[in-house]
C-alpha atoms as an extended CHARMM CRD file, in Angstrom:
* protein
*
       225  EXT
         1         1  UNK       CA             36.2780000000       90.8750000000       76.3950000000  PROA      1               0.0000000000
         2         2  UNK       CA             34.0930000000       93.8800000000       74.9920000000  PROA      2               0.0000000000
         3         3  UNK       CA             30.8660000000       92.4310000000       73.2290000000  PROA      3               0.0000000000
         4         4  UNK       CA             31.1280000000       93.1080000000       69.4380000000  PROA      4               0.0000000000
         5         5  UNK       CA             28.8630000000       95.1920000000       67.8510000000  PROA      5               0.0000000000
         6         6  UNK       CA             26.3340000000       93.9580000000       65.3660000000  PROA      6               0.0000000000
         7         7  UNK       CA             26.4380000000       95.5590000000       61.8740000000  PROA      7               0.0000000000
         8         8  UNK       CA             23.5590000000       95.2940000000       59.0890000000  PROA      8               0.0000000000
         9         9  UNK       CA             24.0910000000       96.3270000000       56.0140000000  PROA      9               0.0000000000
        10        10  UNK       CA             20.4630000000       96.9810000000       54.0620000000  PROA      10              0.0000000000
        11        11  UNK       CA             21.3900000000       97.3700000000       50.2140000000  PROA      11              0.0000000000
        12        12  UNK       CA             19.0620000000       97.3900000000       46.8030000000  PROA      12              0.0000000000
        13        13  UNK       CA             21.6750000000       95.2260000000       45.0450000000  PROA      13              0.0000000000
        14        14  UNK       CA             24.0430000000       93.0320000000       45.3250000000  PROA      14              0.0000000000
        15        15  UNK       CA             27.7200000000       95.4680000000       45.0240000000  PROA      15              0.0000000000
        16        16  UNK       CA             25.9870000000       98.3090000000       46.4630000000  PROA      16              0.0000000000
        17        17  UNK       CA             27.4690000000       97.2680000000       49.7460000000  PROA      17              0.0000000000
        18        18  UNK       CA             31.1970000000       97.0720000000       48.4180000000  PROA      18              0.0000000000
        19        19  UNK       CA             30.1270000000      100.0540000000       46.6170000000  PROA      19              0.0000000000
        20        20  UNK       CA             29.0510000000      102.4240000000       49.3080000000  PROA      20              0.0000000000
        21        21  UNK       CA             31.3920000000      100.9640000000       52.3730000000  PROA      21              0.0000000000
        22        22  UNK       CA             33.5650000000       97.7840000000       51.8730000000  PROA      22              0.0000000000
        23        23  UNK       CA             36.2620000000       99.7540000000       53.1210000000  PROA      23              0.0000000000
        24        24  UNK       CA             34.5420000000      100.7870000000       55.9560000000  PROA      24              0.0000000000
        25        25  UNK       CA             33.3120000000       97.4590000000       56.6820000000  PROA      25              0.0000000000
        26        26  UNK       CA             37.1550000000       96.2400000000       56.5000000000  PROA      26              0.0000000000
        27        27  UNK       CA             37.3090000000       98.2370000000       59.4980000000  PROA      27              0.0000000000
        28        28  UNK       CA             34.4600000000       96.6430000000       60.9190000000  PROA      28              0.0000000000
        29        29  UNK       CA             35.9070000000       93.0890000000       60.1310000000  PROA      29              0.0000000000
        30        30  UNK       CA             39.4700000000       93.7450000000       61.7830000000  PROA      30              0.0000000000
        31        31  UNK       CA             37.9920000000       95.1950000000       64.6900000000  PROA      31              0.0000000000
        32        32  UNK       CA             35.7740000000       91.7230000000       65.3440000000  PROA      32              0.0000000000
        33        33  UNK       CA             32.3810000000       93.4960000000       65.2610000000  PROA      33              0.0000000000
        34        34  UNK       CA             29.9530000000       91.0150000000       63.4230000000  PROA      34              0.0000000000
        35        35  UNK       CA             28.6390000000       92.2060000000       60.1550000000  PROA      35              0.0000000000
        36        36  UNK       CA             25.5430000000       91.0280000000       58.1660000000  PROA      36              0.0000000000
        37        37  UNK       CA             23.7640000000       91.6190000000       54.7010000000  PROA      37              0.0000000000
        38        38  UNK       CA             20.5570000000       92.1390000000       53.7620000000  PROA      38              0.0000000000
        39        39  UNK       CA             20.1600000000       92.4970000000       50.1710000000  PROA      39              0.0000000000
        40        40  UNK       CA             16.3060000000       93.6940000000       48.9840000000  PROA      40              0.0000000000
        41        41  UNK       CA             16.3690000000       92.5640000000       44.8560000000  PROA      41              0.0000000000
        42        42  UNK       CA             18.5520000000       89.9650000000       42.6060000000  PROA      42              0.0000000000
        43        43  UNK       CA             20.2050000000       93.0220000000       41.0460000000  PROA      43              0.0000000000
        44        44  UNK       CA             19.5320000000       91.5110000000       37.5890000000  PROA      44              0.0000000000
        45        45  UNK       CA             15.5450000000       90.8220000000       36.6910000000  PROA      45              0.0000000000
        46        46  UNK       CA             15.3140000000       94.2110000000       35.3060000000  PROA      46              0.0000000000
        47        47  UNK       CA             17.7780000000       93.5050000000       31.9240000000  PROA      47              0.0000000000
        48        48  UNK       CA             16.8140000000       92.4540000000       28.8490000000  PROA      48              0.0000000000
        49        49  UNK       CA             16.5300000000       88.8100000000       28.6270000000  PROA      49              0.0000000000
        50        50  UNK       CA             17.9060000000       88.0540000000       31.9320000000  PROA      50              0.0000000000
        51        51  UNK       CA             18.5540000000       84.2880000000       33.3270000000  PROA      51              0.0000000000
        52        52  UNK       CA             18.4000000000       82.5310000000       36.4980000000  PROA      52              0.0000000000
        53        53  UNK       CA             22.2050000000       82.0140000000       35.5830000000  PROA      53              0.0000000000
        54        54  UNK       CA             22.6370000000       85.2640000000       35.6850000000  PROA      54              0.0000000000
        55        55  UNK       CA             21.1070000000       85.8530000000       39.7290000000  PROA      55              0.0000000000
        56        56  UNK       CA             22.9550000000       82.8710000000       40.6990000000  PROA      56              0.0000000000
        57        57  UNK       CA             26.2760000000       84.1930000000       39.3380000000  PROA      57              0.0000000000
        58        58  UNK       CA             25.0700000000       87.7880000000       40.8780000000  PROA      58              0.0000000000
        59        59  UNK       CA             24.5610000000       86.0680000000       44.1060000000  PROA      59              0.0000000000
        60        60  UNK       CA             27.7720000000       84.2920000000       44.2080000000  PROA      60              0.0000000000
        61        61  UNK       CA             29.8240000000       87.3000000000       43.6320000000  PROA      61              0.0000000000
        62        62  UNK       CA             27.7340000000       88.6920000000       47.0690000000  PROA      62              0.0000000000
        63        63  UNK       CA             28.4740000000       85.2610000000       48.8010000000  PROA      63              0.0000000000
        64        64  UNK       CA             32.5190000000       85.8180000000       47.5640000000  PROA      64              0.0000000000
        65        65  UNK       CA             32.2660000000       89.2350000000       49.2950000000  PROA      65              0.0000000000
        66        66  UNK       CA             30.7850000000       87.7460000000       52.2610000000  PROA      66              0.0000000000
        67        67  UNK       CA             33.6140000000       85.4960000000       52.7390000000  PROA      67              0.0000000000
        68        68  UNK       CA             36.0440000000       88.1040000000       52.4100000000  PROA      68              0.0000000000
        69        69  UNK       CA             34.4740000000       90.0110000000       55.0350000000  PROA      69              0.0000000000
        70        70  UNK       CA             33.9390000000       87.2750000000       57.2970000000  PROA      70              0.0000000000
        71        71  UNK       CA             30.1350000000       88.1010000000       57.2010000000  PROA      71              0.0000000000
        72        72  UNK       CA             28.0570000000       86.2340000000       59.3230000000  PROA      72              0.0000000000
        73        73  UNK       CA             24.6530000000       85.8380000000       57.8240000000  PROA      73              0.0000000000
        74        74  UNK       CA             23.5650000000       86.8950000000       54.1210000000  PROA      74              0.0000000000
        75        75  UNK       CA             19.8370000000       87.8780000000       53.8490000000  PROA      75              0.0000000000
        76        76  UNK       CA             18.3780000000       87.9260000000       50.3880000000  PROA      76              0.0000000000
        77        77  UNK       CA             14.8310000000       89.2700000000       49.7280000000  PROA      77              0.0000000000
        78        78  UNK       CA             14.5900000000       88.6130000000       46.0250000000  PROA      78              0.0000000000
        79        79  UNK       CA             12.3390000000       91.4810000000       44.9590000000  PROA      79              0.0000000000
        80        80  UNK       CA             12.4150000000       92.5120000000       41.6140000000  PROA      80              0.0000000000
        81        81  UNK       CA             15.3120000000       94.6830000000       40.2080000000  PROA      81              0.0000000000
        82        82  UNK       CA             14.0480000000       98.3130000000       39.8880000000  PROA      82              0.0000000000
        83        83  UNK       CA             10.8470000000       97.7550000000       40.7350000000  PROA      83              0.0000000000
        84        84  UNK       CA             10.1170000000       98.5850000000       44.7680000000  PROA      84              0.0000000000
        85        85  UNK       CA              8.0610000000      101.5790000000       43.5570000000  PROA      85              0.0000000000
        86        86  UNK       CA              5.7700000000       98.8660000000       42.5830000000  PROA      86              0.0000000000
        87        87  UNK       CA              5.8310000000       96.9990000000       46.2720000000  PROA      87              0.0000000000
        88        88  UNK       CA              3.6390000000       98.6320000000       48.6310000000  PROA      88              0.0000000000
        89        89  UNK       CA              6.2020000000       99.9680000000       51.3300000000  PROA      89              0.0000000000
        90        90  UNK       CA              4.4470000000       98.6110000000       54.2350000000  PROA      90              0.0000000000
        91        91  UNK       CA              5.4470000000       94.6410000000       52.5160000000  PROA      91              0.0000000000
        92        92  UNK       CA              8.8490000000       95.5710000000       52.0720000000  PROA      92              0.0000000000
        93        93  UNK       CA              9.1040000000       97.1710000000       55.5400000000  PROA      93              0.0000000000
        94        94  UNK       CA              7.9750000000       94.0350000000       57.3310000000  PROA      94              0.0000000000
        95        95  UNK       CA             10.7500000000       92.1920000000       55.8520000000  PROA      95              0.0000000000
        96        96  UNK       CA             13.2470000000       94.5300000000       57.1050000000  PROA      96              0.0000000000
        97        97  UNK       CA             11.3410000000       94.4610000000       60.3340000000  PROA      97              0.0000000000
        98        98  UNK       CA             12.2420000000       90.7610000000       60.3550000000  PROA      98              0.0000000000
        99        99  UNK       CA             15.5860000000       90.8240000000       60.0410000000  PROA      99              0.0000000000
       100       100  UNK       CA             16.5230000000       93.8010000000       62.4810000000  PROA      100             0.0000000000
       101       101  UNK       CA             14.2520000000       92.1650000000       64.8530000000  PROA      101             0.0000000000
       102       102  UNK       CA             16.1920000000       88.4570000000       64.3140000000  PROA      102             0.0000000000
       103       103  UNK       CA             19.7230000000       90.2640000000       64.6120000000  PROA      103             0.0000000000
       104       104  UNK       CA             19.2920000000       93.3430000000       66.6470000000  PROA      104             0.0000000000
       105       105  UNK       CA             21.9790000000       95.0690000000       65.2030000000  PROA      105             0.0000000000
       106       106  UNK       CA             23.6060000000       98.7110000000       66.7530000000  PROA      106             0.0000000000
       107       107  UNK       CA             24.7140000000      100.2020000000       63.4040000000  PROA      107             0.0000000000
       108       108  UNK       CA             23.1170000000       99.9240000000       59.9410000000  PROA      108             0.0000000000
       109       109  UNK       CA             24.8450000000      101.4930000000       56.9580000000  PROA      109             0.0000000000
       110       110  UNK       CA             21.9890000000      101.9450000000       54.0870000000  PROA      110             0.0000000000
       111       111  UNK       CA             21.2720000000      104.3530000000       50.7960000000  PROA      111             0.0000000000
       112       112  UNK       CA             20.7330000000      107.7150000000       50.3680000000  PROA      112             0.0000000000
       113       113  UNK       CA             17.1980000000      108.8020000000       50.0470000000  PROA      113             0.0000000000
       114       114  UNK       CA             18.8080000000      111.3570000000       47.2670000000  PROA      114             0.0000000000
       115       115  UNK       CA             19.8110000000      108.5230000000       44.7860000000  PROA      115             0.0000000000
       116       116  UNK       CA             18.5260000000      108.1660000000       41.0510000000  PROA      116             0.0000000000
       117       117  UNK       CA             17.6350000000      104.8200000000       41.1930000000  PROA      117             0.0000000000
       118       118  UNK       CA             14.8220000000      103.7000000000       42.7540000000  PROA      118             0.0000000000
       119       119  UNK       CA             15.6290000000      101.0360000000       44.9320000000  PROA      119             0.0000000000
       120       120  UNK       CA             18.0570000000      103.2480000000       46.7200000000  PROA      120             0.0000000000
       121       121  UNK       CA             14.9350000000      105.2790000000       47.3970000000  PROA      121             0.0000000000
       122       122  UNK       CA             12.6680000000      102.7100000000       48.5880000000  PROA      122             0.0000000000
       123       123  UNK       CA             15.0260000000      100.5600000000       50.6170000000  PROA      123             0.0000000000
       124       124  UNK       CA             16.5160000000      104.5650000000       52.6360000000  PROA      124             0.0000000000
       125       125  UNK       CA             12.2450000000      104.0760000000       53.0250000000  PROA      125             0.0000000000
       126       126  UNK       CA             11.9070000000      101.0620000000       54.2080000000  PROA      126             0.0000000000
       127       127  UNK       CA             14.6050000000      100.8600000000       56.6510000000  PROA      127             0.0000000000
       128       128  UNK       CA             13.9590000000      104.1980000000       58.7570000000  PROA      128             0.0000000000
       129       129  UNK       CA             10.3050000000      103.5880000000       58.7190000000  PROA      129             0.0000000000
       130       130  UNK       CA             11.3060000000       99.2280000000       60.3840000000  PROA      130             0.0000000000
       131       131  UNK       CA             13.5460000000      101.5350000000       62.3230000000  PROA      131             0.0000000000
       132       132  UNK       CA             11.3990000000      104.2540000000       63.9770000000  PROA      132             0.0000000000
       133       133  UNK       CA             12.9130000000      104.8220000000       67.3310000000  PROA      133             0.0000000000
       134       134  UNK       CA             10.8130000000      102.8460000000       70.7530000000  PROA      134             0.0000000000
       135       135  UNK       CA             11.7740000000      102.1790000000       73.7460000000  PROA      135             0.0000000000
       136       136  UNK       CA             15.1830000000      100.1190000000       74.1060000000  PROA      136             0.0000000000
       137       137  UNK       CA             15.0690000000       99.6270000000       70.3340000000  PROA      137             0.0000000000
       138       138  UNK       CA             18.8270000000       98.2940000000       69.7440000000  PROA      138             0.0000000000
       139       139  UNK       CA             19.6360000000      100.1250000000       66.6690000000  PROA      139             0.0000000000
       140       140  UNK       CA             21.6300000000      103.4690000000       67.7980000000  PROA      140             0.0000000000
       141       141  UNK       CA             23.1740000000      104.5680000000       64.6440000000  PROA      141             0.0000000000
       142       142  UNK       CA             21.8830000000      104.7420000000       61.3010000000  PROA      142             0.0000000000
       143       143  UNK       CA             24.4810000000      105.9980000000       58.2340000000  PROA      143             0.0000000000
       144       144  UNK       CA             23.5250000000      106.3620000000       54.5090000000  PROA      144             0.0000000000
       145       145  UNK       CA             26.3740000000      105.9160000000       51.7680000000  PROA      145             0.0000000000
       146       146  UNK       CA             26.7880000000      107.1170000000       48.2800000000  PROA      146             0.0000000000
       147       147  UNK       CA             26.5670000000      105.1320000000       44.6750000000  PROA      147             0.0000000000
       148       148  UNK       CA             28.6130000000      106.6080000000       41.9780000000  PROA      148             0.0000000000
       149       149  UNK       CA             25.9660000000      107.0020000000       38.9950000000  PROA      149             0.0000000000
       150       150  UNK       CA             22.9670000000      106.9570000000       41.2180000000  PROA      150             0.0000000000
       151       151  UNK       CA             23.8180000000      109.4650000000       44.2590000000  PROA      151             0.0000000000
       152       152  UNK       CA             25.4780000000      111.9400000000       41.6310000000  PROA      152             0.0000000000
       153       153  UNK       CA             22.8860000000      111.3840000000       38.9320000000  PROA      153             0.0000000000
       154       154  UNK       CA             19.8840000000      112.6060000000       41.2580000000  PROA      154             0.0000000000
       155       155  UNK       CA             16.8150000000      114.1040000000       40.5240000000  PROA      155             0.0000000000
       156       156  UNK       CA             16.9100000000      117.3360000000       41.1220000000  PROA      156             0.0000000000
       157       157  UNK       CA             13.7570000000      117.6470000000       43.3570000000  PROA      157             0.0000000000
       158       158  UNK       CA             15.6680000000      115.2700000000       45.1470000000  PROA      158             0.0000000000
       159       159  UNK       CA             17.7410000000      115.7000000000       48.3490000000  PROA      159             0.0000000000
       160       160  UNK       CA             21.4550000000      116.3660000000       47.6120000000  PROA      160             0.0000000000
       161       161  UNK       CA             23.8540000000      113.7590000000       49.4400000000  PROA      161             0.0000000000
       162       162  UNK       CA             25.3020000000      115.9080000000       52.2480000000  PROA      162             0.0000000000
       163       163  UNK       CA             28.0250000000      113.5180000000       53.9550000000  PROA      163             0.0000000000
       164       164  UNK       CA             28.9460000000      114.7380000000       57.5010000000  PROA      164             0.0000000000
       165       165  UNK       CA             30.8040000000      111.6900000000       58.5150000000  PROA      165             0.0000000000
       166       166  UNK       CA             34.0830000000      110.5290000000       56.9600000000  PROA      166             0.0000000000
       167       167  UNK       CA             35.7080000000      107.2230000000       57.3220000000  PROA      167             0.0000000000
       168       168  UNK       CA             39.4450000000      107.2750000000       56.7460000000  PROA      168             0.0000000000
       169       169  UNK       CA             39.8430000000      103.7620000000       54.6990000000  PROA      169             0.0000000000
       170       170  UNK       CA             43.6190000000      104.6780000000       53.5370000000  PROA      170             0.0000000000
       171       171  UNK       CA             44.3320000000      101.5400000000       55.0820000000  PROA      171             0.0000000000
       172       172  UNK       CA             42.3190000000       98.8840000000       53.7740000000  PROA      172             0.0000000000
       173       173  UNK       CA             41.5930000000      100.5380000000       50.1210000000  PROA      173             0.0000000000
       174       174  UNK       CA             43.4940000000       97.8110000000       48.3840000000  PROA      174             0.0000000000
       175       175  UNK       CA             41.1760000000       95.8580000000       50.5430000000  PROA      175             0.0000000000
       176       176  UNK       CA             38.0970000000       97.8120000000       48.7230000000  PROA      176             0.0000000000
       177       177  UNK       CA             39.5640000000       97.2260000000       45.1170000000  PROA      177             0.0000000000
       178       178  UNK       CA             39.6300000000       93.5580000000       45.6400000000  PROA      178             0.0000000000
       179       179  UNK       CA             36.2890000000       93.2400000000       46.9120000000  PROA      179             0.0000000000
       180       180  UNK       CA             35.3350000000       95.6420000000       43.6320000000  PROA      180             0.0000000000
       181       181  UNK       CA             37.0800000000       93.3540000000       41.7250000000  PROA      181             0.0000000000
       182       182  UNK       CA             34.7360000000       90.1230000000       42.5750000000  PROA      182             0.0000000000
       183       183  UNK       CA             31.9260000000       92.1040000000       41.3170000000  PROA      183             0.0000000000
       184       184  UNK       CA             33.9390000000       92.1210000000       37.9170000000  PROA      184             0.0000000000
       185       185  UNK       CA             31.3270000000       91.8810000000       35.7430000000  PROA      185             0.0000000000
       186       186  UNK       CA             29.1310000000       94.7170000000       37.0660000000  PROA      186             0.0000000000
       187       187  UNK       CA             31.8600000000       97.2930000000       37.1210000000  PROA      187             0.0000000000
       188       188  UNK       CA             32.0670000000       99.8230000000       34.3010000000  PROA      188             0.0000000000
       189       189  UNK       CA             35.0280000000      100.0960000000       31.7820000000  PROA      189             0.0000000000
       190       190  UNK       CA             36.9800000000      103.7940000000       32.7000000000  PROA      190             0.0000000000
       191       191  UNK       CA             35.7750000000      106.4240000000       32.3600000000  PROA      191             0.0000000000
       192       192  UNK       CA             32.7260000000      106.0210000000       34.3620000000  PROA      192             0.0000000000
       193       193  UNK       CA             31.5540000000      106.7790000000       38.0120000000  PROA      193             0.0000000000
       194       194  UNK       CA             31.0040000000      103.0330000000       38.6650000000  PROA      194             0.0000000000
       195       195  UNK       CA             34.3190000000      101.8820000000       37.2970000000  PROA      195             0.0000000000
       196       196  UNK       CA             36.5140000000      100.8940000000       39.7370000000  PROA      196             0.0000000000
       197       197  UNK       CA             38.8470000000      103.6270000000       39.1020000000  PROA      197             0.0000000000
       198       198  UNK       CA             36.5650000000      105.7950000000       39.5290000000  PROA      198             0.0000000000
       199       199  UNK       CA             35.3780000000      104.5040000000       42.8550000000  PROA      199             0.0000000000
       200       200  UNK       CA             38.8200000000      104.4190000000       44.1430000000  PROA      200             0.0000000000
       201       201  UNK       CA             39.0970000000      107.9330000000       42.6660000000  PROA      201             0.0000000000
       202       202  UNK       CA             36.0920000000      109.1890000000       44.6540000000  PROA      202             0.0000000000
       203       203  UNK       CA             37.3350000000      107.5920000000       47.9040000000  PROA      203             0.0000000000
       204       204  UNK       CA             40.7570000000      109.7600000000       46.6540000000  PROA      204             0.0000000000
       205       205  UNK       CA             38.4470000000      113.3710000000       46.4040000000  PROA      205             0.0000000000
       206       206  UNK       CA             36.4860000000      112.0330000000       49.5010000000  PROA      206             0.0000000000
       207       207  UNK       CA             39.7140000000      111.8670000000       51.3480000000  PROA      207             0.0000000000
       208       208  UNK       CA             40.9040000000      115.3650000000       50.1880000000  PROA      208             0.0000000000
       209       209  UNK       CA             38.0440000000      116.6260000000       52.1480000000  PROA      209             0.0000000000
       210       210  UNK       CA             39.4340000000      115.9090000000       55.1370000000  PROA      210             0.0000000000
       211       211  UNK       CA             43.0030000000      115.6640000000       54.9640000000  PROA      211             0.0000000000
       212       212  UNK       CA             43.4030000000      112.0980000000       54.6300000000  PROA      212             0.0000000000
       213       213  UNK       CA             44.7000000000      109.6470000000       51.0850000000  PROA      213             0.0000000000
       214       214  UNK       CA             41.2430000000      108.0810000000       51.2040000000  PROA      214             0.0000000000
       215       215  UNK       CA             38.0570000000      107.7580000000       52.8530000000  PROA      215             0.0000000000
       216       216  UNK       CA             34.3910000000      106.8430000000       52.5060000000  PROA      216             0.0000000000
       217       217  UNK       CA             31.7470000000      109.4030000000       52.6920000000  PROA      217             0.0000000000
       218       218  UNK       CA             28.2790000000      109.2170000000       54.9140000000  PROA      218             0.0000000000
       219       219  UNK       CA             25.0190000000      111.0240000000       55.9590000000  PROA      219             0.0000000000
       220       220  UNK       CA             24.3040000000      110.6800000000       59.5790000000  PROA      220             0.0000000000
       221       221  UNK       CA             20.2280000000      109.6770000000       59.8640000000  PROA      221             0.0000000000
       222       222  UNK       CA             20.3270000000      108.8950000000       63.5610000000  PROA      222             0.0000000000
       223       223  UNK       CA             23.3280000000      108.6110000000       66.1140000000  PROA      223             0.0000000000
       224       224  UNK       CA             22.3110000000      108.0170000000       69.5330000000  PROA      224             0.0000000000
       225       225  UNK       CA             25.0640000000      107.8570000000       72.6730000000  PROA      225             0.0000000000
């Protein structure tokens, strides 16, 4: 039987991953290939008046997508939301260090260094720098995905998001909505980029591209063969 690959998913937040490639990681799931999360903050501590209720429900919503996708191991981190500017890079690179070291994955699927939001920046950071190519290092590919509201509200000093690699998720975009869905209570009301209308829309334009009913979109950082 062919080994499955190991996938690691390295995301600010808790939805980004459903976000940026649940359909893609459908794929992932039917084909066998293990997938894990790595999630750098609670995705909440940055609101007004926030609770530990609130992280807990935050975290079970990432625990319900995890079970959908058959995940095999959910890392959390636990830095504060919007606020990795404030962590010196070199503490929140050893912890992603850790991890890739524990699960030696072959793929990971991250941000875009071009996003708004901050965390996006710092965890694209974080994760090429633990991922600087050595000898026999055992990740090969490295693919960054795009936000709605943070990769299309960019700075612009910042680097547009370029995707050269198209996943064709026509297939398992129901799939997508329903893991949207868990994450109910982060979603936007329509109209808005994070609503999941729009994100199914986007996958809709992303799809147009290239031909296809719908796809998710990616920059190629490394791809070695």
């Amino acid at each position: 039987m062919k080994p499955k690959n190991k996938i690691l998913v390295i995301a600010a937040h808790p939805d980004d991953e459903a976000i940026g490639c649940g359909g893609t990681l459908t794929i992932h799931q039917k084909k066998g290939d293990e997938i894990f999360f790595l999630f750098m903050t609670n995705g909440v501590s940055a609101r007004n008046n926030y609770s530990d209720t609130e992280i807990s429900i935050r975290r079970k919503m990432a625990n319900a997508v995890s079970l959908q996708l058959n995940v095999k191991k959910t890392f959390y981190l636990d830095f504060q939301d919007n606020q990795l500017d404030k962590v010196p890079l070199l503490m929140i690179t050893k912890e992603v260090e850790k991890i890739v070291k524990k699960i030696k994955p072959k793929l990971i699927y991250t941000h875009s260094f071009g996003d708004l939001n901050v965390d996006h920046q710092k965890t694209f950071e974080a994760t090429i720098t633990a991922c600087r190519p050595q000898p026999n290092f055992p990740v090969k590919e490295i693919y960054s995905f795009e936000v709605p509201s943070s990769t299309g509200w960019h700075h612009y000093k910042l680097k547009n998001f370029n995707p050269n690699l198209y996943i064709d998720i026509t297939k398992v975009c129901l799939k997508k909505k329903r893991l949207l869905n868990i994450y109910s209570k982060e979603m936007r009301k329509s109209p808005h980029a994070r609503s999941v209308e729009g994100i199914i829309n986007l996958s809709k334009y992303r799809g147009n591209q290239v031909g296809v009913r719908n796809a998710e979109a990616f920059e190629i950082i490394r791809l070695l063969k």
